[in-house]
N, CA and C atoms as an extended XYZ file, in Angstrom:
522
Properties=species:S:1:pos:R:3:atomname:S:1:resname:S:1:resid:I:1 pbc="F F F"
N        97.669       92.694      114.641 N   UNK     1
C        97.167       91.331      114.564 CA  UNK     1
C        95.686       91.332      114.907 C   UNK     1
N        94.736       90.269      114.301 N   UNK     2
C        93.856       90.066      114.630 CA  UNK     2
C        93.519       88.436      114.824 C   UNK     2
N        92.424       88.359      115.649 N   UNK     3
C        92.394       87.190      116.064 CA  UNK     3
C        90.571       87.140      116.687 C   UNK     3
N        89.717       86.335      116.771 N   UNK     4
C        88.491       85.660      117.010 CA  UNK     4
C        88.249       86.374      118.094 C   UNK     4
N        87.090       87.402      118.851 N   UNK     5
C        86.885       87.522      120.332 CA  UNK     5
C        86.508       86.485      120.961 C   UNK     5
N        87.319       86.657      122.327 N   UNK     6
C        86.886       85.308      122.863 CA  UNK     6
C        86.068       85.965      124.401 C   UNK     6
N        85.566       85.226      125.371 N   UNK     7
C        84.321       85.774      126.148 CA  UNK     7
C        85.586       86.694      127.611 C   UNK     7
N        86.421       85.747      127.385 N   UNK     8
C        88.024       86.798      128.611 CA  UNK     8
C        88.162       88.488      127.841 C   UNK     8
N        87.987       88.428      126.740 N   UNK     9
C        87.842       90.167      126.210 CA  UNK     9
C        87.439       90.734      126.691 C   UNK     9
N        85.772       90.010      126.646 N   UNK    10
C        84.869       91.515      126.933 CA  UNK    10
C        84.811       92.283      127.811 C   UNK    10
N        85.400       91.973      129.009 N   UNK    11
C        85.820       92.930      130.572 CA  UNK    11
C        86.342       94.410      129.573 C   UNK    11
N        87.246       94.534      129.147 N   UNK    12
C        88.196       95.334      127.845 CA  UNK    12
C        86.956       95.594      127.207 C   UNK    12
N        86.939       95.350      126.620 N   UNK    13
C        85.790       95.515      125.050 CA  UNK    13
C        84.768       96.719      126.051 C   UNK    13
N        84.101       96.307      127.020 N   UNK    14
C        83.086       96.957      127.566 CA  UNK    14
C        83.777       98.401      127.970 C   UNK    14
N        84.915       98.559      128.427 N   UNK    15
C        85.217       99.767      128.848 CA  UNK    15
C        85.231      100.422      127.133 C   UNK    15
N        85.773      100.395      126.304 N   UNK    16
C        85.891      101.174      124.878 CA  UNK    16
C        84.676      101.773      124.841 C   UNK    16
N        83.008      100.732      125.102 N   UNK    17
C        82.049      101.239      124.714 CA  UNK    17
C        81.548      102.331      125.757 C   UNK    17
N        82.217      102.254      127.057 N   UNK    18
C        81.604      103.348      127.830 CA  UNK    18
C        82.509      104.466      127.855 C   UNK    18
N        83.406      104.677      127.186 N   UNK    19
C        84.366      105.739      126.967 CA  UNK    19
C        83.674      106.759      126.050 C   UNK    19
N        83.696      107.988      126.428 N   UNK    20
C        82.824      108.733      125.310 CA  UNK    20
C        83.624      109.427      124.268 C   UNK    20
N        84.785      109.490      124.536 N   UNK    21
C        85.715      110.096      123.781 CA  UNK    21
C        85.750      109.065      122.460 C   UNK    21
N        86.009      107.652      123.043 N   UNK    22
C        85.734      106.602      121.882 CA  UNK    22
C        84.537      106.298      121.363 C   UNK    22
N        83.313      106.531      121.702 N   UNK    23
C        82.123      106.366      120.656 CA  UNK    23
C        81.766      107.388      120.164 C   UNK    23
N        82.272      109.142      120.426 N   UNK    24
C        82.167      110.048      119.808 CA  UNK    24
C        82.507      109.647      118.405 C   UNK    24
N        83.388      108.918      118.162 N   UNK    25
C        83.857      108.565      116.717 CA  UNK    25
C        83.564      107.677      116.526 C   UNK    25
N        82.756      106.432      117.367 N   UNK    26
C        82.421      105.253      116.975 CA  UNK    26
C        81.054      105.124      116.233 C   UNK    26
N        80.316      105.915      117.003 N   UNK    27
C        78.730      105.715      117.015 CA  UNK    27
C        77.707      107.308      117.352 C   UNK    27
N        76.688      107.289      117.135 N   UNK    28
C        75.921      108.231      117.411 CA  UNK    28
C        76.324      108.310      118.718 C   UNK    28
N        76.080      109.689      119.131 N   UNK    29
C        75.896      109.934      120.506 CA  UNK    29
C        75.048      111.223      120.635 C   UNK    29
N        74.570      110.928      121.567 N   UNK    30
C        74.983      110.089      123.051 CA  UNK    30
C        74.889      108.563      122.666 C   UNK    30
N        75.882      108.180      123.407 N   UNK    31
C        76.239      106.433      123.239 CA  UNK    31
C        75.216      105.863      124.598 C   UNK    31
N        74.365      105.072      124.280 N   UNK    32
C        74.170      104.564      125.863 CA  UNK    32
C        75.003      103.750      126.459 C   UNK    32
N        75.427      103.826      127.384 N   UNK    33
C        76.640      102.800      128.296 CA  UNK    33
C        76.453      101.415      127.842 C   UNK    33
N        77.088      100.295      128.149 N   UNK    34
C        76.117       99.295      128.351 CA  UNK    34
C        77.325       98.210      129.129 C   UNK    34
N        76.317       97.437      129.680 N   UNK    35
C        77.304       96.441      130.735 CA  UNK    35
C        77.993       95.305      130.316 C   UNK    35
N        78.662       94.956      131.125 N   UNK    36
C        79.270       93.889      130.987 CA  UNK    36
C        78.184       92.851      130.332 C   UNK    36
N        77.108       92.523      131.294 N   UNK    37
C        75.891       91.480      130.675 CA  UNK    37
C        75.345       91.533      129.658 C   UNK    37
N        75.083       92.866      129.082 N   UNK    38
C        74.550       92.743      127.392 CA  UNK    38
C        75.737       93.003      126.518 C   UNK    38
N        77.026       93.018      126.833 N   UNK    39
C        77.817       92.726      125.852 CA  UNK    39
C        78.021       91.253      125.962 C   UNK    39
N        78.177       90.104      126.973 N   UNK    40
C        78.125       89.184      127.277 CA  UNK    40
C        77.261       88.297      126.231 C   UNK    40
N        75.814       88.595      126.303 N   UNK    41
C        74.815       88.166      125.684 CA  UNK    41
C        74.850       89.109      124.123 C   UNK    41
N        75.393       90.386      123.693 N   UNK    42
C        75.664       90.208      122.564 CA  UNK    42
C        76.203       89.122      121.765 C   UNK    42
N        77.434       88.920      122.990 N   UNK    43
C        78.536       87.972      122.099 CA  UNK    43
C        77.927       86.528      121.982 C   UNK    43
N        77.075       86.387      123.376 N   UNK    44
C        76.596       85.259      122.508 CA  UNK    44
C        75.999       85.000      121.396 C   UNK    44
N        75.096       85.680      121.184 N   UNK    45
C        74.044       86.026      119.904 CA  UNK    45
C        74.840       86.036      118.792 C   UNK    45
N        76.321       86.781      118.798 N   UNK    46
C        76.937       86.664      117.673 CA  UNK    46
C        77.446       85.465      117.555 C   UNK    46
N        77.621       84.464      118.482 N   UNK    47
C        78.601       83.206      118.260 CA  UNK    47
C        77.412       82.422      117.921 C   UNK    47
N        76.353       82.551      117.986 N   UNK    48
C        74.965       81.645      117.803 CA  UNK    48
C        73.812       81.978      116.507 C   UNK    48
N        72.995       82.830      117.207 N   UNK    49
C        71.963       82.972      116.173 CA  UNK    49
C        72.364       84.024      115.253 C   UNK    49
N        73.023       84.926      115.547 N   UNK    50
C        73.913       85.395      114.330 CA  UNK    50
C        75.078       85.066      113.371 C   UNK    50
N        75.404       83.531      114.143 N   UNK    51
C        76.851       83.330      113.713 CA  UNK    51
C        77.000       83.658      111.815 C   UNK    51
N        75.836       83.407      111.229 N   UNK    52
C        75.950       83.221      109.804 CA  UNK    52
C        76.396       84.710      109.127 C   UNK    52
N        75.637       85.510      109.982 N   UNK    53
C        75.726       87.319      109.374 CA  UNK    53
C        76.976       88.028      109.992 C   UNK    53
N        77.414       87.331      110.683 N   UNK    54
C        78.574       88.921      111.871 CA  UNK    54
C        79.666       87.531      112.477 C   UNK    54
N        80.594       88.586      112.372 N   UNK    55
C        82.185       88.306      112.854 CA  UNK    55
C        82.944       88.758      113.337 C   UNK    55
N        83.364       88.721      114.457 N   UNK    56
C        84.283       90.193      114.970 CA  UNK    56
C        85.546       89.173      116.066 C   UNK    56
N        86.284       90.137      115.717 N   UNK    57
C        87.747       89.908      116.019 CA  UNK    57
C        87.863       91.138      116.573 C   UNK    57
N        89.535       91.079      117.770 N   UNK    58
C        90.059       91.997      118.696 CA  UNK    58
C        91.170       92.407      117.636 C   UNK    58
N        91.490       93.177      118.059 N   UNK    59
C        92.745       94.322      117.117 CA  UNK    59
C        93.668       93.987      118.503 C   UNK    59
N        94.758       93.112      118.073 N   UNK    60
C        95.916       93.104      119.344 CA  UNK    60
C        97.179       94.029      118.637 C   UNK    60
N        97.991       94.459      119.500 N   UNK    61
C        99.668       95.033      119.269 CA  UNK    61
C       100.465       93.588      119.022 C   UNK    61
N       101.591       93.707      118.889 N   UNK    62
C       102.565       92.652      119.332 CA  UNK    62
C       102.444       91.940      120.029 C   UNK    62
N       102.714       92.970      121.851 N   UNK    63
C       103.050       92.710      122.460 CA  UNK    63
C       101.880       91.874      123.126 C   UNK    63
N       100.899       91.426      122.318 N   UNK    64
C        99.461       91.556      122.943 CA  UNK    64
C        98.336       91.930      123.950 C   UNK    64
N        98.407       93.516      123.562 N   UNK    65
C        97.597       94.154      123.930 CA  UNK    65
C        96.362       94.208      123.105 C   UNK    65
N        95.244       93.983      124.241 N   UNK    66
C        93.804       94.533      123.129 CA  UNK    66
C        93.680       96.102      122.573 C   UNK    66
N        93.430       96.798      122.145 N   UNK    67
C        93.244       97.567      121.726 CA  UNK    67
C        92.272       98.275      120.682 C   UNK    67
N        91.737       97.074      120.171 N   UNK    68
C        90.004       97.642      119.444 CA  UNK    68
C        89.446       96.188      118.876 C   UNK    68
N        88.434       96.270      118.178 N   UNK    69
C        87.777       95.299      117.710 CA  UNK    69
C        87.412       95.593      116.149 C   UNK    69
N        87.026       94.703      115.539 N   UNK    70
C        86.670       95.077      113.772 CA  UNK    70
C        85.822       94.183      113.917 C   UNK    70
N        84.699       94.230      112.728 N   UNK    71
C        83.971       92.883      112.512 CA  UNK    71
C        82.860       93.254      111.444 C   UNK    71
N        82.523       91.881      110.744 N   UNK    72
C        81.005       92.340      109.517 CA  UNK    72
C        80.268       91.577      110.435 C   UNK    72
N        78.964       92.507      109.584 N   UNK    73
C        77.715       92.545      110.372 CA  UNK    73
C        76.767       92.461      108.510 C   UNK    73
N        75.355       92.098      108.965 N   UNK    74
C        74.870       92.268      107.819 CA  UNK    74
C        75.238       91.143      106.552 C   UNK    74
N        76.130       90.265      106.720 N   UNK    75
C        76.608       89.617      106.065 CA  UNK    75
C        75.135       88.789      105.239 C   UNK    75
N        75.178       89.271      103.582 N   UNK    76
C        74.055       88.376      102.428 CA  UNK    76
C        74.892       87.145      101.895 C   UNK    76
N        74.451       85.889      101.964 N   UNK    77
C        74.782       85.190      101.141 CA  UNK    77
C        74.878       85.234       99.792 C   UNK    77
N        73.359       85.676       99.314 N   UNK    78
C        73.153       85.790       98.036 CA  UNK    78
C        73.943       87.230       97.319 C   UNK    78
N        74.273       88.307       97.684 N   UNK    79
C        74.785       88.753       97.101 CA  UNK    79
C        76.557       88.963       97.456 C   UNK    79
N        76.951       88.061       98.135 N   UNK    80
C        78.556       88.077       99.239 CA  UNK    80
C        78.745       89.062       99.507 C   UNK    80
N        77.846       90.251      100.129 N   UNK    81
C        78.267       91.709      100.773 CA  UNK    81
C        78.071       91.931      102.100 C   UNK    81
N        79.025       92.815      102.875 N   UNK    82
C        78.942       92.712      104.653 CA  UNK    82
C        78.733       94.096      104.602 C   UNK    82
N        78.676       94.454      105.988 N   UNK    83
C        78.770       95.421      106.446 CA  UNK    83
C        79.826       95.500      107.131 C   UNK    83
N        81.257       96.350      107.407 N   UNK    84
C        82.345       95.919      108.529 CA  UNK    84
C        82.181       97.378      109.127 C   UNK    84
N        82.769       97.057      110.393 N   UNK    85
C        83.293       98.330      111.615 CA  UNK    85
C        84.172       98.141      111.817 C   UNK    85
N        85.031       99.234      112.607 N   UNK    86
C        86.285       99.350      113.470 CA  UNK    86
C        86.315      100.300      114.507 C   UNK    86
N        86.796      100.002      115.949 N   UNK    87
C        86.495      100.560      116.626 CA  UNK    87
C        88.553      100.383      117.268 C   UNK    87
N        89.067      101.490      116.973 N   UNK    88
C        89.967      101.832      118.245 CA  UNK    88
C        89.743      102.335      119.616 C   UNK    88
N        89.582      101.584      120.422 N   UNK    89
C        89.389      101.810      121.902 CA  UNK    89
C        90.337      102.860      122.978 C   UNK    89
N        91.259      102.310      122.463 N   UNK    90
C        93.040      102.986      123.358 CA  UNK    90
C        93.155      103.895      122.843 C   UNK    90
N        92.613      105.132      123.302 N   UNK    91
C        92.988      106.227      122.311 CA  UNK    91
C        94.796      106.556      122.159 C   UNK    91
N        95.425      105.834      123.182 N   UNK    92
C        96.612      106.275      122.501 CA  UNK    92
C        97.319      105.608      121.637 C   UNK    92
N        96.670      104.967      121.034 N   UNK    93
C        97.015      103.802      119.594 CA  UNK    93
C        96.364      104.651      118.702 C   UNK    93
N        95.535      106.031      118.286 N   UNK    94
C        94.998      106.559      117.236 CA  UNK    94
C        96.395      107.148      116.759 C   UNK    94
N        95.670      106.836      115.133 N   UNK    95
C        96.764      107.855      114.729 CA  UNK    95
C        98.139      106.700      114.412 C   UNK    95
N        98.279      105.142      114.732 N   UNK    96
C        99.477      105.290      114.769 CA  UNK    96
C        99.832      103.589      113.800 C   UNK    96
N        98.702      103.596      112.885 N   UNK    97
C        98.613      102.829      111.814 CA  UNK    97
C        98.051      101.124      112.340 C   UNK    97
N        97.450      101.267      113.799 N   UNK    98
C        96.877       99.871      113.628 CA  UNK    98
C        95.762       99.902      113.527 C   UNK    98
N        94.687      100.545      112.873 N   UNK    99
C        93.550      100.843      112.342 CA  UNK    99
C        93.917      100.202      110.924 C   UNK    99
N        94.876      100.941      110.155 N   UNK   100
C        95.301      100.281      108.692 CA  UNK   100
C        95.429       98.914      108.837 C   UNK   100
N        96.468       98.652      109.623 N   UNK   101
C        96.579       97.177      109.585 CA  UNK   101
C        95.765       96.038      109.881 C   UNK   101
N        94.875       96.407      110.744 N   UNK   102
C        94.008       95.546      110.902 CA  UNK   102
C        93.081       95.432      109.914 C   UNK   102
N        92.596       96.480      109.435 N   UNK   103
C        92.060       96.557      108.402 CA  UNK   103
C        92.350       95.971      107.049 C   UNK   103
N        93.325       95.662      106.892 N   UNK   104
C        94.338       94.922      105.772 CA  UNK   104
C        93.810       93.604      106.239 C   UNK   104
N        94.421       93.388      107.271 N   UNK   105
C        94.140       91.847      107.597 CA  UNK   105
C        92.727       91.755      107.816 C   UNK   105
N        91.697       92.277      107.678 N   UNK   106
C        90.355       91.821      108.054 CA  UNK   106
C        89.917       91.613      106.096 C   UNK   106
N        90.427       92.622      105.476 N   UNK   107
C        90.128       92.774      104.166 CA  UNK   107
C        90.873       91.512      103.104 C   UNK   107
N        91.415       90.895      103.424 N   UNK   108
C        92.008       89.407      103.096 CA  UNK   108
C        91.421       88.632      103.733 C   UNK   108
N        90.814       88.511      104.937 N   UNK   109
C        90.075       87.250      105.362 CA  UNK   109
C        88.729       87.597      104.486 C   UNK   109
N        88.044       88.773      104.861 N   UNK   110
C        87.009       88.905      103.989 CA  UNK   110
C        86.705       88.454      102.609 C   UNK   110
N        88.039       88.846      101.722 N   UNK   111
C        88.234       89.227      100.106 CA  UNK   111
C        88.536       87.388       99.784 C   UNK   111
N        89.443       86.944      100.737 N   UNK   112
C        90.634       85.964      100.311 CA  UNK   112
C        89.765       84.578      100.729 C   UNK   112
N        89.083       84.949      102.075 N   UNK   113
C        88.808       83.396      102.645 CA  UNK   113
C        87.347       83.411      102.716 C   UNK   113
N        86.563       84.465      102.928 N   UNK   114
C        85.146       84.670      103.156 CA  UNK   114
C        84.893       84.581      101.471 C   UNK   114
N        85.050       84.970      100.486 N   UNK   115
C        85.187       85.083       99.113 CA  UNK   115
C        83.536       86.382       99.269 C   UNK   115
N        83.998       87.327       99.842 N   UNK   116
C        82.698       88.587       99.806 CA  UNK   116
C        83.006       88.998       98.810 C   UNK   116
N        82.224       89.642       97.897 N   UNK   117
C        81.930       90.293       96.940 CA  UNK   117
C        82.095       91.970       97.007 C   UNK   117
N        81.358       92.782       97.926 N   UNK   118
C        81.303       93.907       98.547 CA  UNK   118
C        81.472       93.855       99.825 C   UNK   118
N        82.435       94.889      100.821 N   UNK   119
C        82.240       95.524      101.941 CA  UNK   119
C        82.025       96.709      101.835 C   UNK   119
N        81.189       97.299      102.485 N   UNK   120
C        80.597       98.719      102.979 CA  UNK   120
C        80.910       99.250      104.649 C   UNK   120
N        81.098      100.485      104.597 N   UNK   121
C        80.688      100.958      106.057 CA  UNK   121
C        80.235      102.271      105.737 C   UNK   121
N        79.882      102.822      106.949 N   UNK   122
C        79.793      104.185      106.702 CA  UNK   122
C        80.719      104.874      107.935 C   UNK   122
N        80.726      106.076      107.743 N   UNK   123
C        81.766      106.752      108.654 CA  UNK   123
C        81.169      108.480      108.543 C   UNK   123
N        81.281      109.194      110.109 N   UNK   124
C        80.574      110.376      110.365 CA  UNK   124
C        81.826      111.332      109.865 C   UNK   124
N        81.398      112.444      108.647 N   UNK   125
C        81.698      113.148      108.010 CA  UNK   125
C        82.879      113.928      108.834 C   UNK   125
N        83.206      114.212      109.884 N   UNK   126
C        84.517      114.865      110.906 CA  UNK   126
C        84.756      113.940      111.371 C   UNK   126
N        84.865      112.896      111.081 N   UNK   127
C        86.089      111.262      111.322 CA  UNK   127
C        87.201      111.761      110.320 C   UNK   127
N        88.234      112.276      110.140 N   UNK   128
C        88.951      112.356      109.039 CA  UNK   128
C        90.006      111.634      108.914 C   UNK   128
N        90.335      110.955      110.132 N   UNK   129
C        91.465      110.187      110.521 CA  UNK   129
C        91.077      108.857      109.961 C   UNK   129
N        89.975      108.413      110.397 N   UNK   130
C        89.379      107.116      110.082 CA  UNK   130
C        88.327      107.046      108.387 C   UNK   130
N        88.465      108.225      107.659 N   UNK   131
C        88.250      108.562      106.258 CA  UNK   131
C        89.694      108.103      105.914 C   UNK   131
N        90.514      108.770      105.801 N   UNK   132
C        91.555      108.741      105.486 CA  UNK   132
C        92.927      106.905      105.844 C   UNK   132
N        92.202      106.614      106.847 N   UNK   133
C        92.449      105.623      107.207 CA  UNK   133
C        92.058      104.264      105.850 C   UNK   133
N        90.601      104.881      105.664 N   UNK   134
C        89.242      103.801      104.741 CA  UNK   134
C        90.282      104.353      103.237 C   UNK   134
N        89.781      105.200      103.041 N   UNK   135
C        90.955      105.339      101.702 CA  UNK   135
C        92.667      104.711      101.211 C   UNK   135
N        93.449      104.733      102.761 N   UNK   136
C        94.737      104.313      102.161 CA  UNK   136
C        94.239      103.028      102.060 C   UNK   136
N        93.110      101.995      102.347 N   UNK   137
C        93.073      101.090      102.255 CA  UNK   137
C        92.528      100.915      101.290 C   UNK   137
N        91.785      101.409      100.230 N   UNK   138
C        91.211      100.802       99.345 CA  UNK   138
C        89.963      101.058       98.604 C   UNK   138
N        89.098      101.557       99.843 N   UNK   139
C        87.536      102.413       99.922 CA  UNK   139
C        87.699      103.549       99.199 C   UNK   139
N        86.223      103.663       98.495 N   UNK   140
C        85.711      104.475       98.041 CA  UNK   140
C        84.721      105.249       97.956 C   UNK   140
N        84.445      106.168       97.625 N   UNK   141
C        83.085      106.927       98.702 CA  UNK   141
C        82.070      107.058       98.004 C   UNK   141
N        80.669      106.437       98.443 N   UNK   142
C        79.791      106.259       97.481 CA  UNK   142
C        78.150      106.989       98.038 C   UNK   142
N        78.342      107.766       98.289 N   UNK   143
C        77.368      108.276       98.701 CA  UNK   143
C        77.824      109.296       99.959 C   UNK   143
N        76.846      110.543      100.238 N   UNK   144
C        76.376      110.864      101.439 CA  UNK   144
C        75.388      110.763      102.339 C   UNK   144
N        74.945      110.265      103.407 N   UNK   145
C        73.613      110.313      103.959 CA  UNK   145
C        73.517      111.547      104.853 C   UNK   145
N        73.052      112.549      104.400 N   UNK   146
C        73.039      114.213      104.813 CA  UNK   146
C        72.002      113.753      106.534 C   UNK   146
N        72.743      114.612      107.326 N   UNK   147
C        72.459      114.600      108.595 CA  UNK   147
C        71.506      113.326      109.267 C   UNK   147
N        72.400      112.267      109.185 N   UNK   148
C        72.088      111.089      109.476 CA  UNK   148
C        71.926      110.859      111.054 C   UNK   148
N        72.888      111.406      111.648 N   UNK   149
C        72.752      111.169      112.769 CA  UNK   149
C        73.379      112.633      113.786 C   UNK   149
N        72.877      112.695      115.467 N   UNK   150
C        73.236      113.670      115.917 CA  UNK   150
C        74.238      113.849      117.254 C   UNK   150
N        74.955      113.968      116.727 N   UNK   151
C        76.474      114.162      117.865 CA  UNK   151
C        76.573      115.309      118.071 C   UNK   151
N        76.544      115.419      119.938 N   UNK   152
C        76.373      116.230      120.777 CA  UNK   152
C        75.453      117.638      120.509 C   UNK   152
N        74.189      117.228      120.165 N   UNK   153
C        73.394      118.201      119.743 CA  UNK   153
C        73.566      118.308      118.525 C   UNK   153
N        74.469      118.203      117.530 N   UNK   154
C        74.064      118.624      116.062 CA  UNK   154
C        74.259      117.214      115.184 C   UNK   154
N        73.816      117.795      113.765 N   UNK   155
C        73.370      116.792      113.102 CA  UNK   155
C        74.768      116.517      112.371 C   UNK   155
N        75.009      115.135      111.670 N   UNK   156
C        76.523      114.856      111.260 CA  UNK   156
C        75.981      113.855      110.283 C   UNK   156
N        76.422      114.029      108.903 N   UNK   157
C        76.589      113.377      107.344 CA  UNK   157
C        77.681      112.411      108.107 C   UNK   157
N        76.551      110.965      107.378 N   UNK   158
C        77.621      109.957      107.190 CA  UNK   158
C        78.181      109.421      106.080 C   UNK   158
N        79.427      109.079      105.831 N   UNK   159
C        79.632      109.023      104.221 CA  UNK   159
C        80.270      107.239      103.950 C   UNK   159
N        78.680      106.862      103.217 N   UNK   160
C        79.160      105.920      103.049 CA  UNK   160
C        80.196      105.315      101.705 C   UNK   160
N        80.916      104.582      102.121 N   UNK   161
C        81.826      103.933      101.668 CA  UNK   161
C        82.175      102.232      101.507 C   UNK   161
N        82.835      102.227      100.028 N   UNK   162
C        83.002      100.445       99.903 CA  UNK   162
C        84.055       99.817       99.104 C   UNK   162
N        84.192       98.679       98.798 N   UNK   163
C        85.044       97.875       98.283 CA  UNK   163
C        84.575       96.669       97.568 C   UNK   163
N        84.554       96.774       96.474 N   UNK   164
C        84.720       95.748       95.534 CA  UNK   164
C        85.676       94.708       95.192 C   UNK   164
N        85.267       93.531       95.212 N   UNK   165
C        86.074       92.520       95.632 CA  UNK   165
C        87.474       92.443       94.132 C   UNK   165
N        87.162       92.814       93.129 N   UNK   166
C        88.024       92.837       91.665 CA  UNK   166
C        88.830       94.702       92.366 C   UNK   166
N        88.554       95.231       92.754 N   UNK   167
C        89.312       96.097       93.472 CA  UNK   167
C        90.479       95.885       94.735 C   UNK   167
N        89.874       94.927       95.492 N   UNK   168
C        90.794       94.319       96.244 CA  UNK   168
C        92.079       93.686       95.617 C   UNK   168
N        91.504       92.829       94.623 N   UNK   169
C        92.230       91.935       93.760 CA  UNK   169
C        93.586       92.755       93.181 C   UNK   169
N        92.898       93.765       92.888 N   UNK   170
C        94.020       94.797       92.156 CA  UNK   170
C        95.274       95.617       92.720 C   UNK   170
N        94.349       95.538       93.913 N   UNK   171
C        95.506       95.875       94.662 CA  UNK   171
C        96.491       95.291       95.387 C   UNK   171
N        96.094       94.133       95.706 N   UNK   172
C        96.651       92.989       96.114 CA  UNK   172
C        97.523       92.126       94.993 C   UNK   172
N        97.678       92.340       94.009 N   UNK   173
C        98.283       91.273       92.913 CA  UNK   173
C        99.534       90.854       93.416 C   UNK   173
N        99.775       89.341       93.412 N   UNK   174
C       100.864       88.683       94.011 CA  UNK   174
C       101.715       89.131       92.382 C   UNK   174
């Protein structure tokens, strides 16, 4: 399930980002930590002067547990294309299909209610879980950006990837 972050998250949310095991796959690293207060004041920025470009929602279980966040960023009017992320936090939820699902459900609000045109992300070339993840869903790989960024001393290809909204469609046919 997904659902709107609300400001009771981010206590949660902030530990994912100081976990290094989880931004090894999230983000360049070294990750810089960051606190409670500038995720605080991220979120405001996103509920405010960003509200028009970026959106992010918590990745809950059932039982409602938090467990990661998704969201577009980058969002053009003029051409309806975002940028989206996903971040599994709990590492012991990898691996065990709520990456897909959320992803499903973010890709229908996007496709269905946002009416986007394109989503893009990119993803670091030894993510294979979260490649493979972007594929059963739909993505397609449109490029490499050769040693884009550098995790733990070496350099790592990010491969970007996207979705076309008449692609969605297709796969989705009621």
């Amino acid at each position: 399930m997904i659902r709107a972050i609300e400001e009771a998250d981010l206590p949660i949310v902030v530990q994912w980002w100081n976990k290094a095991e989880v931004m090894y796959y999230a983000d360049d690293n070294p990750h810089p930590s960051k606190s409670l207060e500038e995720l605080r004041e991220e979120h405001h920025k996103e509920r405010t002067e960003w509200s028009e470009h970026t959106e992010r929602f918590v990745i809950e279980t059932v039982e409602g547990k938090l467990i990661g966040d998704i969201l577009y960023h980058s969002y053009r009017t003029d051409i309806r294309s975002a940028v989206m992320g996903i971040l599994i936090g709990e590492e012991e939820y990898w691996g065990a299909g709520y990456g897909t699902e959320a992803i499903r459900l973010f890709l229908k609000h996007l496709f269905e209610h946002k009416r986007i045109h394109k989503v893009s992300l990119t993803v670091s070339d030894f993510n294979h879980r979260a490649i493979r993840c972007f594929k059963k869903a739909g993505f397609r790989q449109d490029g490499i950006m050769r040693d884009n960024a550098m995790i733990d001393g070496k350099y790592a290809n990010h491969i970007i990837m996207s979705m076309l909204e008449d692609e969605y469609f297709l796969m989705h046919r009621r």
